[in-house]
N, C-alpha and C positions, 0 to 999 in steps of 0.2 A: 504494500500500500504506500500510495506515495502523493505528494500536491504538488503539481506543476506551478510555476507562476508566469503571465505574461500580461500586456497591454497591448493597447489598441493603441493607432495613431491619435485619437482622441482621451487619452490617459486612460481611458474605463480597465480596471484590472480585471483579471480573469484568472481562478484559484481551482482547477476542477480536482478530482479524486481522480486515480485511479490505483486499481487492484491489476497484477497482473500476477500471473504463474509461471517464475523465473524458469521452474526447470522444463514444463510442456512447451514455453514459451506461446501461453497463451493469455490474451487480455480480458478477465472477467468482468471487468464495469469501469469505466468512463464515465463519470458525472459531473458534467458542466455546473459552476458557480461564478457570482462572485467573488466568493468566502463563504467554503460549505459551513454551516455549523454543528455542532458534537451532535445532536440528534440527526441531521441526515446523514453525516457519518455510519451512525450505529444503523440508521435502515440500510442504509446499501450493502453494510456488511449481514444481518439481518437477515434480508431478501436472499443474498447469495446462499447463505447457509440453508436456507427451504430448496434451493436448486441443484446444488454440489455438494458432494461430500467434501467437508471441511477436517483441516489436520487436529489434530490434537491440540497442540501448541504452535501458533503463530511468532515468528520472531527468535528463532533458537538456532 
């Protein structure tokens, strides 16, 4: 899981999410924000968990 950061030629930032799967090298969710906040965080992770099996321990 990770936050990109960038701008538009008119300042507006843009902070999306994304989740990818280093070792399938596959991209599980992309979600465009602002500045996501901690609750849509925890849906997206959330959501994915109802869709994929999830590891044990994340970050190890």
């Amino acid at each position: 899981m990770d936050f990109v950061s960038d701008a538009l030629r008119d300042d507006c930032r843009l902070r999306p999410q994304t989740i990818v799967d280093a070792f399938m090298r596959e991209a599980w969710a992309h979600e465009g924000d602002q500045g996501p906040k901690g609750e849509q965080v925890v849906a997206v992770v959330a959501r994915l968990a109802l869709l994929r099996v999830v590891p044990r321990d994340i970050g190890r």
